[in-house]
RODO-2510 file (C-alpha; in nm, 4 decimals, decimal comma):
residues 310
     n   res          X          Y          Z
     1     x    14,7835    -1,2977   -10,0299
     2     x    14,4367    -1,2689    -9,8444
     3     x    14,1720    -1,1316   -10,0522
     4     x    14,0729    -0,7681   -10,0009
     5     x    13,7564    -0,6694    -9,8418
     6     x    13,5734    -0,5350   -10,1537
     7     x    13,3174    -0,3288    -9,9176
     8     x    13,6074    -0,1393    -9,7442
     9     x    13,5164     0,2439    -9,9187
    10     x    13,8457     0,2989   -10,0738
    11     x    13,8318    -0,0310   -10,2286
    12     x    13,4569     0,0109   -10,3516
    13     x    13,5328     0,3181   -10,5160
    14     x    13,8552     0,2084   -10,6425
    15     x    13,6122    -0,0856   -10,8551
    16     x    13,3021     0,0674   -10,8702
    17     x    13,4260     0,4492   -10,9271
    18     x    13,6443     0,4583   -11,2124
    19     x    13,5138     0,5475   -11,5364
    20     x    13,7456     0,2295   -11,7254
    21     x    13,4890    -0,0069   -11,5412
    22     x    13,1756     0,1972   -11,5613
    23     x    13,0065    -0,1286   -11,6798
    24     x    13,0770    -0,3072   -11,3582
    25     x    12,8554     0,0222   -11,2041
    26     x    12,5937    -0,0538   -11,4443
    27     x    12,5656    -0,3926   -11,3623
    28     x    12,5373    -0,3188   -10,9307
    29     x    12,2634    -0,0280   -11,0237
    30     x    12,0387    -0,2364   -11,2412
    31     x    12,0787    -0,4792   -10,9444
    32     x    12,0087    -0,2490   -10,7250
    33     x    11,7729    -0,0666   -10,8987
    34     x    11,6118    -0,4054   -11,0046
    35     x    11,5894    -0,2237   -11,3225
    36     x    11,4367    -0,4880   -11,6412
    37     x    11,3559    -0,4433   -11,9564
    38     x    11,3247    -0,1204   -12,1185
    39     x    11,4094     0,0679   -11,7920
    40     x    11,7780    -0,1221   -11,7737
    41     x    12,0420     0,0846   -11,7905
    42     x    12,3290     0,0571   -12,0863
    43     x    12,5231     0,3627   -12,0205
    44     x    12,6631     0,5616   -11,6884
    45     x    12,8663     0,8976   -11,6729
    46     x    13,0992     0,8546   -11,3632
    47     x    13,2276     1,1742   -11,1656
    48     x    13,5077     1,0908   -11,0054
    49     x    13,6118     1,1268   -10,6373
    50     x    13,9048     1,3214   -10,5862
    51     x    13,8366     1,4076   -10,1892
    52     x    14,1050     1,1506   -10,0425
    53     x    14,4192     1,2750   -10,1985
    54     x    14,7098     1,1269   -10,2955
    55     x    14,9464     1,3671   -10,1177
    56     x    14,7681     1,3712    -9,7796
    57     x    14,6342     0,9798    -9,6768
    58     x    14,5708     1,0831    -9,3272
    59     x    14,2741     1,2610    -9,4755
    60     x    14,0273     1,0613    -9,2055
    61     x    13,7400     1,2566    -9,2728
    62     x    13,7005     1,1909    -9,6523
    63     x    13,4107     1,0819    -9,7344
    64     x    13,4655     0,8011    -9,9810
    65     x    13,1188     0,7595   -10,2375
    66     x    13,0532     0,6858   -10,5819
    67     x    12,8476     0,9399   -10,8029
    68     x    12,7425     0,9037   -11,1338
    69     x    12,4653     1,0330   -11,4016
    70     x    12,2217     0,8442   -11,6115
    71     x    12,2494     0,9081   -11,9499
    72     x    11,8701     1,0836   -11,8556
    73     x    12,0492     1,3198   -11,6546
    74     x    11,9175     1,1637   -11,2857
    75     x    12,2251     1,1512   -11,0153
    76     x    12,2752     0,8433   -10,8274
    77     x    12,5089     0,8535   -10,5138
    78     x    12,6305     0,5396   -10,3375
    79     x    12,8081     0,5530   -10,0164
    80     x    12,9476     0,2736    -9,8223
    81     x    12,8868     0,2638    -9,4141
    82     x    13,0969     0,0002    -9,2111
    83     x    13,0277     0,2064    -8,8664
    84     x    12,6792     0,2908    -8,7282
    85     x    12,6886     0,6642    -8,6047
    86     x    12,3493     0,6169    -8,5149
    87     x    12,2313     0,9269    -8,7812
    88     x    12,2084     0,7943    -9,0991
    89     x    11,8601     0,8812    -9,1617
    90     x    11,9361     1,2549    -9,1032
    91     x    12,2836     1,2178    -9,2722
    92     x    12,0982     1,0550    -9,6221
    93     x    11,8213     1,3452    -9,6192
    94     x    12,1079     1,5996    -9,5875
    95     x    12,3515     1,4551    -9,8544
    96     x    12,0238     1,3910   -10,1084
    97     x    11,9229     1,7664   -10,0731
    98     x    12,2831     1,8550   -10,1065
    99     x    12,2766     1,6507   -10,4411
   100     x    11,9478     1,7799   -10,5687
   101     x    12,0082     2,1455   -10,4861
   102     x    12,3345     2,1345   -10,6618
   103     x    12,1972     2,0698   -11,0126
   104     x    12,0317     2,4081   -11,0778
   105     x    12,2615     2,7033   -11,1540
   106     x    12,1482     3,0411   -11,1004
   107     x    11,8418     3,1567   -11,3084
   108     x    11,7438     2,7979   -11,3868
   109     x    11,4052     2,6847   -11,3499
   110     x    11,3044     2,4127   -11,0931
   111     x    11,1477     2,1929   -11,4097
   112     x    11,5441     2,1268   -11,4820
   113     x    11,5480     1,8816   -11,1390
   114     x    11,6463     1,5735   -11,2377
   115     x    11,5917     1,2633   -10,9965
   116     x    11,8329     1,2532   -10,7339
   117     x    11,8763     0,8736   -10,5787
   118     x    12,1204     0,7947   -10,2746
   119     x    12,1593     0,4130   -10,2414
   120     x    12,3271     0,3768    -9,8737
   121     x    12,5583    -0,0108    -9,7994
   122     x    12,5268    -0,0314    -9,4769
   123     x    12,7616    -0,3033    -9,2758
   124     x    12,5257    -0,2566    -8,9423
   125     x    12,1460    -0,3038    -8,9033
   126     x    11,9413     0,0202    -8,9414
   127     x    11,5722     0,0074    -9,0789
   128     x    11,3630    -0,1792    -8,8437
   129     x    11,2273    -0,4098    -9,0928
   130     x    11,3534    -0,7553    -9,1400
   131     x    11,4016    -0,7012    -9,5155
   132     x    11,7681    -0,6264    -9,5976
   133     x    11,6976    -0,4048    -9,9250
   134     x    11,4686    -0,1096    -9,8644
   135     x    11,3709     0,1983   -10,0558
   136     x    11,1849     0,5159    -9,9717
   137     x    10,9716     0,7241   -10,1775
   138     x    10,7577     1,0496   -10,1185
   139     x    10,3866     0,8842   -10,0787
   140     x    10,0947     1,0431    -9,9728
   141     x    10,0218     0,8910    -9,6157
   142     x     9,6334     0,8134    -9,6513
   143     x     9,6613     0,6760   -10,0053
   144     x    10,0354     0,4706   -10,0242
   145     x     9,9495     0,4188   -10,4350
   146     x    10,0074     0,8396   -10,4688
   147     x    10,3683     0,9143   -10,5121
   148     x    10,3953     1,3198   -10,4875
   149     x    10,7132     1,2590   -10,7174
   150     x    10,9943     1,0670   -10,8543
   151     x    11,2590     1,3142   -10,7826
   152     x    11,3564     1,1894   -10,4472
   153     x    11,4493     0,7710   -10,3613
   154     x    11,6541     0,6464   -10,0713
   155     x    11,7601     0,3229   -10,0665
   156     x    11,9479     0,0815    -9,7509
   157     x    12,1505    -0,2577    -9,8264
   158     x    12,1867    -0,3673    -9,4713
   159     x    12,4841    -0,6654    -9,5009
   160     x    12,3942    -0,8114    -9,1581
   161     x    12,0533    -0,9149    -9,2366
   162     x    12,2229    -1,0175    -9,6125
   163     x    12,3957    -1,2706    -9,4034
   164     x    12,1393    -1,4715    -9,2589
   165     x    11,9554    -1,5604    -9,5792
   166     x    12,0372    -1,7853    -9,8151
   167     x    12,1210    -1,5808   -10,1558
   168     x    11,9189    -1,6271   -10,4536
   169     x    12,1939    -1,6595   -10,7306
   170     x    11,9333    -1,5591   -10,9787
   171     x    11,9369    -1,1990   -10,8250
   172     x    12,2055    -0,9833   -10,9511
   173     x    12,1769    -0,7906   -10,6159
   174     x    12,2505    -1,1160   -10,4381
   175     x    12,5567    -1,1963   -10,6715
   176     x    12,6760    -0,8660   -10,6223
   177     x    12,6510    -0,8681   -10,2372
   178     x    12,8308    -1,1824   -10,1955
   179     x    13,1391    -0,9921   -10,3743
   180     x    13,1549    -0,7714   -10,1301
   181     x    13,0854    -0,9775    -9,8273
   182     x    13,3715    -1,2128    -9,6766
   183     x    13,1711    -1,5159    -9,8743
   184     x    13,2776    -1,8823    -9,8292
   185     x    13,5083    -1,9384   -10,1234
   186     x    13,2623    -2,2025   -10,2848
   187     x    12,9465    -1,9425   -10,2647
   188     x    13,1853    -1,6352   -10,4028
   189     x    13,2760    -1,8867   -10,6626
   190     x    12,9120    -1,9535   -10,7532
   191     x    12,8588    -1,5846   -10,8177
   192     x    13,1617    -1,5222   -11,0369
   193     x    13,0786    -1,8203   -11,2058
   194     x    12,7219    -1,7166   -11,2986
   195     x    12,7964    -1,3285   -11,4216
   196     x    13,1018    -1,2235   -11,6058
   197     x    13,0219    -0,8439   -11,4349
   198     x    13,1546    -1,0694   -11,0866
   199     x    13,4191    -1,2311   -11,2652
   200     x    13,5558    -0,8820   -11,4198
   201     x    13,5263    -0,6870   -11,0622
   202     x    13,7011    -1,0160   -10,8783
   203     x    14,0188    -0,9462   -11,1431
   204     x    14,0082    -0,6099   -11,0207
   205     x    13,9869    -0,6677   -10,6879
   206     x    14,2711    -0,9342   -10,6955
   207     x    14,4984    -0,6724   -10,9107
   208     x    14,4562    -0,4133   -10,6523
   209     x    14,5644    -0,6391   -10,3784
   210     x    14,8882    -0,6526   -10,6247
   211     x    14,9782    -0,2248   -10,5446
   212     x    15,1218    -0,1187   -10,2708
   213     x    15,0071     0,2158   -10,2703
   214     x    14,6309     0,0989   -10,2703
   215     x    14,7432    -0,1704   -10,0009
   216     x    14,8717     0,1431    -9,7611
   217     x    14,5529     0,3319    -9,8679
   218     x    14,3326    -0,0178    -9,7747
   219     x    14,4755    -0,0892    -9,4872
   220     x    14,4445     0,3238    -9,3355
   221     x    14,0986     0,3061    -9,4114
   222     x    14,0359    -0,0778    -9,1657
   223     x    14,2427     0,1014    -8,9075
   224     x    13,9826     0,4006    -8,8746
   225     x    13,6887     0,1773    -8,9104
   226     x    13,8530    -0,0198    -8,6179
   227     x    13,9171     0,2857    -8,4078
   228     x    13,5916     0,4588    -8,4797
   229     x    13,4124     0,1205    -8,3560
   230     x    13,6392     0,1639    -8,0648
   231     x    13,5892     0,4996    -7,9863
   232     x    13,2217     0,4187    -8,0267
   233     x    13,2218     0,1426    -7,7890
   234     x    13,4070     0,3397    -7,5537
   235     x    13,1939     0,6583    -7,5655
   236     x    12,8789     0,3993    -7,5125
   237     x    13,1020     0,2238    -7,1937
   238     x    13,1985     0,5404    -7,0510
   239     x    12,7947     0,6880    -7,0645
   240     x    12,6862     0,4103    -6,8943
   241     x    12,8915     0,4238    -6,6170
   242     x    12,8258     0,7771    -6,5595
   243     x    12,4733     0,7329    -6,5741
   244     x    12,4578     0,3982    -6,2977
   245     x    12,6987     0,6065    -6,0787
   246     x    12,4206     0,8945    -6,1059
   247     x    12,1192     0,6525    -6,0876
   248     x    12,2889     0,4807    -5,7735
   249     x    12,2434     0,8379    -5,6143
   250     x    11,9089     0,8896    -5,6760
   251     x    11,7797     0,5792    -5,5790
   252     x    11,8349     0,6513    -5,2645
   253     x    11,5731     0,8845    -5,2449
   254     x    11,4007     0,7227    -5,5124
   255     x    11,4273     0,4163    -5,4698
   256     x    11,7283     0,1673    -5,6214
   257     x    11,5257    -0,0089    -5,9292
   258     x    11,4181     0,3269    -6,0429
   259     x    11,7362     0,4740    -6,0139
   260     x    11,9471     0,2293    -6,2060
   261     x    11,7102     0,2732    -6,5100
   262     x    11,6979     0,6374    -6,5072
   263     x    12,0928     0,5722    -6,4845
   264     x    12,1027     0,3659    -6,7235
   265     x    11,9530     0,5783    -7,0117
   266     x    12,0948     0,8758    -6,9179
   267     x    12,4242     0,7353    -6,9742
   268     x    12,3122     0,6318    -7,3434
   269     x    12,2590     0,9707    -7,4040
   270     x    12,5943     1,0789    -7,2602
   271     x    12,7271     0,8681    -7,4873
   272     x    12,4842     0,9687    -7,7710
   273     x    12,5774     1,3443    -7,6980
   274     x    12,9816     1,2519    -7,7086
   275     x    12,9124     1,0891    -8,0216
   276     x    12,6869     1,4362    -8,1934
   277     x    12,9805     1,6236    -8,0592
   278     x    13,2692     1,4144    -8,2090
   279     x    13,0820     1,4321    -8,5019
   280     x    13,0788     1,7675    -8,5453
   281     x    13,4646     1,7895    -8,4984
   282     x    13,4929     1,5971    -8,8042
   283     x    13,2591     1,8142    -8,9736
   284     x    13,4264     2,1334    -8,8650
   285     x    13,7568     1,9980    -8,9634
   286     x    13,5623     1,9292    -9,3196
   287     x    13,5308     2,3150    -9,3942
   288     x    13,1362     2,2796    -9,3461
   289     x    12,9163     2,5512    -9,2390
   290     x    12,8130     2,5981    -8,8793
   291     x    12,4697     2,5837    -9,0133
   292     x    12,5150     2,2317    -9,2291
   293     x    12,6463     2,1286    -8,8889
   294     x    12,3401     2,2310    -8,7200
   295     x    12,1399     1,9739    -8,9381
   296     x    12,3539     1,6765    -8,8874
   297     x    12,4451     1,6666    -8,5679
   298     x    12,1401     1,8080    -8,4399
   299     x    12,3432     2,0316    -8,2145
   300     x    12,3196     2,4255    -8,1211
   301     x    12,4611     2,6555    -8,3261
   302     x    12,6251     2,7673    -7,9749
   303     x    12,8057     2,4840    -7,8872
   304     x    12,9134     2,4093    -8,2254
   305     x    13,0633     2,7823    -8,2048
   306     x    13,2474     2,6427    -7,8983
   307     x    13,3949     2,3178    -8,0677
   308     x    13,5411     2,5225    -8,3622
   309     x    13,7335     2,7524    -8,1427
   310     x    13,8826     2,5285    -7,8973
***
């Protein structure tokens, strides 16, 4: 039986989401975290994800995360990313606020805030830095050693730029990545070898692979992130076209080189636009507000109006 991608969403969650292995969650987010000392953590309360439900599979647009609290009351989000929608800077500022908003009830005070961090695995590259681990703070732009507050971090794991280093087994981040990449057996070996955390979330992983029901629920979830990369591809394809048919025509008047280049980006953003607008169809399907749309797709509130209703 071939070994189950462990970064596939339903399978992350499925490890890393379940209060019974709440230490294996501990372990990733002191790794993550690069939490020592003191500032480790021991403890993790884990809300569970209920959005894909059992009695509906087809549910493509759940949004598979893991969320949990520190025992200090701060709310740390992880969401897995195998497809680049080319928004996730937007999308990570929208679902932080989201999570930080949430924690106040009505008629408490804004001292009550706890830190809100949103750690983002990303199976595409993103940041433009070469670094595959990055994490973003609120700091005062003339004077980077003033931090305005703690409340808000964002942090990227990009896996393609994981790839082309050689991991440092000594870093539990490293360990921890190579579990969920497709790693040679002897490196994946390595890791389990050198952290029973590893060892633990391998036996999980391999007992999963055992269930039929998870296997259905596994294999759903590759077949979207194949047709979404598709789709994508296809959207990109079609844009292009459209836009060297259109440059073709006005090169003749001004001039062919110019033409083909105006063509050519126009037709990225054909494709860009077809991707905003598909976007928001999975967003409307969702239940969200016309207005939540607004800020991440980056669309009218017009021509959302128009998507809904067709």
């Amino acid at each position: 039986m071939a070994r189950l991608k462990a970064k596939n969403d339903y399978i992350f969650q499925q490890i890393f989401g379940k209060p019974e292995n709440k230490e294996l969650l501990v372990s990733f987010l002191n790794g993550v975290l690069e939490l020592e000392g003191r500032s480790v953590l021991t403890d993790i309360i884990i809300e569970e994800n209920t959005r894909l439900r059992k009695d509906n599979p087809e549910d493509k647009l759940g949004i598979l995360d893991v969320k949990a609290r520190t025992l200090m009351g701060e709310v740390v989000n992880i969401e897995v990313q195998l497809v680049n929608q080319y928004n996730m800077d937007k999308r990570t500022l929208w679902y932080w606020a989201k999570l930080f908003s949430e924690q106040l009830k009505e008629g408490q005070p804004y001292s009550e805030l706890k830190k809100t961090i949103t750690i983002n695995i990303l199976d595409f590259n993103y940041i433009a830095i070469d670094k595959y681990h990055s994490a973003f703070h609120l700091w005062e732009d003339g004077n980077k050693e003033y931090k305005l507050t703690d409340a808000l971090e964002i942090r990227f794991i990009e896996l393609p730029k994981f790839r082309k280093i050689s991991p440092d087994f000594g870093k539990s981040l490293d360990r921890w990545l190579i579990f969920l990449e497709d790693s040679p057996e002897e490196v994946l070996e390595m890791a389990i070898n050198s952290d029973p955390a590893i060892a633990k979330a391998e036996s999980i992983l391999e007992q999963l692979g055992s269930i039929d029901e998870v296997k259905r629920y596994y294999d759903y979830r590759e077949k979207l992130v194949r047709d979404e990369i598709s789709r994508l591809e296809g959207a990109k394809a079609e844009g292009k076209a459209e836009g060297k048919a259109e440059g073709k025509a006005e090169g003749r008047a001004e001039g062919r080189a110019e033409g083909r280049a105006e063509g050519k980006a126009e037709g990225e953003q054909i494709g860009i636009e077809k991707e905003r607008r598909n976007m928001a169809r999975n967003l409307i399907a969702m239940g969200l507000s016309i207005a939540d749309i607004v800020k991440a797709t980056g669309l009218d509130k017009e021509e959302i109006s128009k998507l809904k209703f067709k």
